[in-house]
ZAMARGU-4260 file (C-alpha; in steps of 0.2 Angstrom, whole numbers, plus 5000, padded with zeros to 4 digits):
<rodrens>
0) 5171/6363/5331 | 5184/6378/5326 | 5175/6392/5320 | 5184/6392/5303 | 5176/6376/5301
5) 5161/6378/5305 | 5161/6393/5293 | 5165/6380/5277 | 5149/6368/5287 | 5138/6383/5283
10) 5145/6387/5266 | 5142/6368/5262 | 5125/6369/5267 | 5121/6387/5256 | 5128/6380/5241
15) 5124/6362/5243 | 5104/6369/5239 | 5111/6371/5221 | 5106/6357/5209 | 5116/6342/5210
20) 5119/6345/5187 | 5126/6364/5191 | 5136/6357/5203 | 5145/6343/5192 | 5145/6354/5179
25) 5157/6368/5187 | 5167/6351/5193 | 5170/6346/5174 | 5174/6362/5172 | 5188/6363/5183
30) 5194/6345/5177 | 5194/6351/5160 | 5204/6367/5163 | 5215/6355/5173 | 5217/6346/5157
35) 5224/6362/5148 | 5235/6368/5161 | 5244/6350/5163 | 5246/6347/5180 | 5250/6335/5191
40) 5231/6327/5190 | 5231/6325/5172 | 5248/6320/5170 | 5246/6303/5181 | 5229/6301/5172
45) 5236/6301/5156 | 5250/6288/5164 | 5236/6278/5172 | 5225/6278/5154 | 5239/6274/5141
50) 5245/6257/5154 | 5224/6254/5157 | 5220/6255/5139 | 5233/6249/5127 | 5222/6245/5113
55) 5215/6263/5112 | 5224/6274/5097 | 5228/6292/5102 | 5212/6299/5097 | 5201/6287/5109
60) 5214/6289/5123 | 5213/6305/5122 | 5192/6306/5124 | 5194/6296/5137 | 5207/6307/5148
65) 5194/6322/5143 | 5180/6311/5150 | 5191/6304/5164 | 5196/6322/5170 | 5176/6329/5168
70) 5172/6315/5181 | 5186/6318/5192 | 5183/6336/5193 | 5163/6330/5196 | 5171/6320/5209
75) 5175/6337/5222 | 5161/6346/5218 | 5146/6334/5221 | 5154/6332/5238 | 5144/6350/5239
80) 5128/6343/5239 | 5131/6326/5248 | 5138/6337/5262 | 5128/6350/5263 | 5113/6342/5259
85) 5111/6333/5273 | 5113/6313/5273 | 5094/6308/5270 | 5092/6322/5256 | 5106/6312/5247
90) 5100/6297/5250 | 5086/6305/5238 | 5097/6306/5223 | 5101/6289/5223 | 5086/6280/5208
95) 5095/6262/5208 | 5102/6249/5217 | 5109/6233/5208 | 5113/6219/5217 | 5102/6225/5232
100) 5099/6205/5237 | 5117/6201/5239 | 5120/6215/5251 | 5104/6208/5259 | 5106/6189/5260
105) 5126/6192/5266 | 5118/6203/5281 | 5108/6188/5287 | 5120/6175/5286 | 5124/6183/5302
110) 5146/6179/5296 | 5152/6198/5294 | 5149/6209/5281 | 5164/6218/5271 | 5160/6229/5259
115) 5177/6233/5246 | 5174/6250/5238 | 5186/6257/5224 | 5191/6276/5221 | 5174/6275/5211
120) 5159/6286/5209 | 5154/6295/5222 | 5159/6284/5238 | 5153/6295/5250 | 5135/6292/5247
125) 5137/6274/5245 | 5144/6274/5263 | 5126/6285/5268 | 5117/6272/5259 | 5125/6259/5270
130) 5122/6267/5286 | 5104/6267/5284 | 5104/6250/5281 | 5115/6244/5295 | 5128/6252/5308
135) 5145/6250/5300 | 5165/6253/5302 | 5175/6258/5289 | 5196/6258/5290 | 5203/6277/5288
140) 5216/6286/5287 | 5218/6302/5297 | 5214/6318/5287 | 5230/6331/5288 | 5220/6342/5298
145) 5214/6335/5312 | 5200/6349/5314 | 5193/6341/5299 | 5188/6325/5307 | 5173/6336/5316
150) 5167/6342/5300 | 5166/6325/5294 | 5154/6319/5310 | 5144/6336/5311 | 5139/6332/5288
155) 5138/6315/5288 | 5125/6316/5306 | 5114/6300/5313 | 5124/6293/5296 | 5140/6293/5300
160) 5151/6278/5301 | 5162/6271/5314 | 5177/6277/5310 | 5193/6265/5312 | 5210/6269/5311
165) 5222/6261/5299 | 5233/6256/5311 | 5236/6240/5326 | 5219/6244/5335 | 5210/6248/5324
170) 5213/6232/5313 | 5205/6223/5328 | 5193/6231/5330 | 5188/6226/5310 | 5190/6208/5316
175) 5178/6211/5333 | 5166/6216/5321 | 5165/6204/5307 | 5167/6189/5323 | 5149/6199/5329
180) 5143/6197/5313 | 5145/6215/5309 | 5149/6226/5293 | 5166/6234/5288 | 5171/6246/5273
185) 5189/6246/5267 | 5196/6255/5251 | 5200/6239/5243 | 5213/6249/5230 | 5222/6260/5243
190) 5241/6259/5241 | 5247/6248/5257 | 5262/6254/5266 | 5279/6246/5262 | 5278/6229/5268
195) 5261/6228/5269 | 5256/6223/5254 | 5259/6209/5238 | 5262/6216/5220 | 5247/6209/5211
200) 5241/6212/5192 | 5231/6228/5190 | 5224/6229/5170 | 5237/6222/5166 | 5251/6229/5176
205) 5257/6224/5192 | 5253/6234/5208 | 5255/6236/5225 | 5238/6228/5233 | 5234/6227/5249
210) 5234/6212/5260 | 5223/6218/5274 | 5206/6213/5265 | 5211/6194/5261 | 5216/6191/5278
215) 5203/6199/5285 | 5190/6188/5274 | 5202/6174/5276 | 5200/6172/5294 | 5183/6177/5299
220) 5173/6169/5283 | 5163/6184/5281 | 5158/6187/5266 | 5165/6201/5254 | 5153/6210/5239
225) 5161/6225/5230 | 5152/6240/5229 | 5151/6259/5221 | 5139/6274/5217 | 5139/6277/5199
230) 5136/6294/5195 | 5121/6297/5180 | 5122/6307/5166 | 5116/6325/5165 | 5116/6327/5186
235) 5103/6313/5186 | 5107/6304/5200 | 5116/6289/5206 | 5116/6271/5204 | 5123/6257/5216
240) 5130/6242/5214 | 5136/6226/5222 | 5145/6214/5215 | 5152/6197/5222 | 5169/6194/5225
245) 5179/6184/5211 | 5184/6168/5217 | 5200/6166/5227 | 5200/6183/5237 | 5201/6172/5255
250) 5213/6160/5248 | 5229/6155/5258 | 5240/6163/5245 | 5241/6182/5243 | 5247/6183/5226
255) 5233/6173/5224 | 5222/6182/5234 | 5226/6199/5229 | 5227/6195/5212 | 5206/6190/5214
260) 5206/6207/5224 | 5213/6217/5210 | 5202/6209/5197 | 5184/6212/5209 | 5191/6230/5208
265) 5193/6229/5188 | 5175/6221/5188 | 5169/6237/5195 | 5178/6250/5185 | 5174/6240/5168
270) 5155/6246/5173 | 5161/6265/5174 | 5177/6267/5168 | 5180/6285/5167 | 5174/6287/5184
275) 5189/6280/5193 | 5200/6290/5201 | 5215/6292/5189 | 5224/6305/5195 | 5229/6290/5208
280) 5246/6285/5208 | 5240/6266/5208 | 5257/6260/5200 | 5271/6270/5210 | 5278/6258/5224
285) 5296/6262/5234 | 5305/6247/5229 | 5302/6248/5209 | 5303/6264/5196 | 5288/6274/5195
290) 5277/6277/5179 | 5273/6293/5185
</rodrens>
């Protein structure tokens, strides 16, 4: 590990002993100054927000982009205390799981596991919580600095994922694994590249969805539940869920398919709204004008 990153290992660790509240409440700080200043991350939030929630006037709207950025700031600082904490130290902040029995009964079915997580909550620990329960891949893209990929392996420890590129071999691997009866984590809502993906509706509007997860479930039979950390009030906790997938996410048609993709992706935002990473430009593809 380079020694400049190993330095930001030891500063997660010092200030991931702060309280789990302290440390979302500076992060709905900074979402909130964010707010004021009018960036880049409020701008697309208030895009995403006014095609989302239509029916909202401009006082409700408006709450819910304060609220919407709060949790998006909360979003990069608990990452603080999920890092530096140490994975089974997280896994103490976690009082619920909902849905606990379908994760369990689609793990002995022995037919693949493949676990579709939105930009929701706090993903990180979700994938922690997983981990303890059963070795796991998840699809990835490289981060920008490739020191950064040691970080991620020295935090997340005996926890850590198999990570697979999002590329030719590693999408075979994803297959190697569900045919072994294994389980797999994709980022059901991650912009696809061009001609990799369907347009699909998205609360209402269409978006570019990936193809990747339909075909994967499509073709191995595994089964597919959605999942996220909700965050708690007040630096409580978290609370996970798993929900099945809407009928019609294997089917032969992938406007049909993504279309039941989008709406298992709607079914978990619907439970946190304001959680959801907003500041994502979910409606921008290269073929059509952007929102943004």
């Amino acid at each position: 590990m380079r020694p400049d990153i190993y330095i930001v290992y030891l500063l997660l660790r010092l200030f991931g002993l702060l309280p789990l509240r302290v440390l979302q409440g500076v992060g709905a700080g900074f979402g909130l100054l964010a707010l004021r200043r009018g960036g880049r991350m409020a701008r697309y939030t208030a895009v995403n927000l006014q095609i989302t929630r239509p029916e909202l006037d401009a006082s409700a709207r408006a709450a819910l982009l304060r609220e919407a950025m709060a949790e998006g700031g909360k979003s990069i600082t608990e990452i603080v205390k999920i890092w530096g904490a140490g994975a089974e130290r997280a896994l103490g902040l976690i009082r619920e799981v909902r849905g606990e029995a379908l994760f369990d009964a689609a793990l002995a079915s022995g037919k693949g596991v493949i676990i579709a997580a939105p930009h929701l909550g706090c993903w990180e620990l979700l994938n922690y919580w997983l981990c303890r329960k059963t070795p796991m891949a998840i699809l990835y893209r490289p981060p920008r600095i490739a020191a950064v990929e040691a970080l991620l392996r020295k935090v997340r420890g005996k926890l850590a994922p198999e990570q697979v590129r999002a590329e030719g071999a590693g999408v075979r691997t994803l297959y190697k694994r569900l045919a072994g009866g294994g389980t797999v984590g994709i980022l059901p809502d991650q912009k696809p590249r061009e001609g990799e993906g369907e347009f699909a509706p998205f609360f209402g509007r269409e978006a570019m969805t990936m193809v990747l997860l339909p075909r994967l479930a499509a073709r191995t039979g595994a089964t597919v539940l959605f999942s996220f950390a909700e965050r708690l009030p007040r630096g409580e906790g978290y609370r996970i869920h798993f929900l099945p997938a809407p009928e019609g996410l294997a089917d032969a048609d992938l406007p049909v398919a993504c279309t039941a993709l989008n709406r298992g992706v709607e079914n978990c935002v619907n439970i946190a709204f304001a959680q959801y990473q907003w500041h994502y430009k979910r409606y921008s593809a290269d073929n059509r004008p952007s929102p943004y």
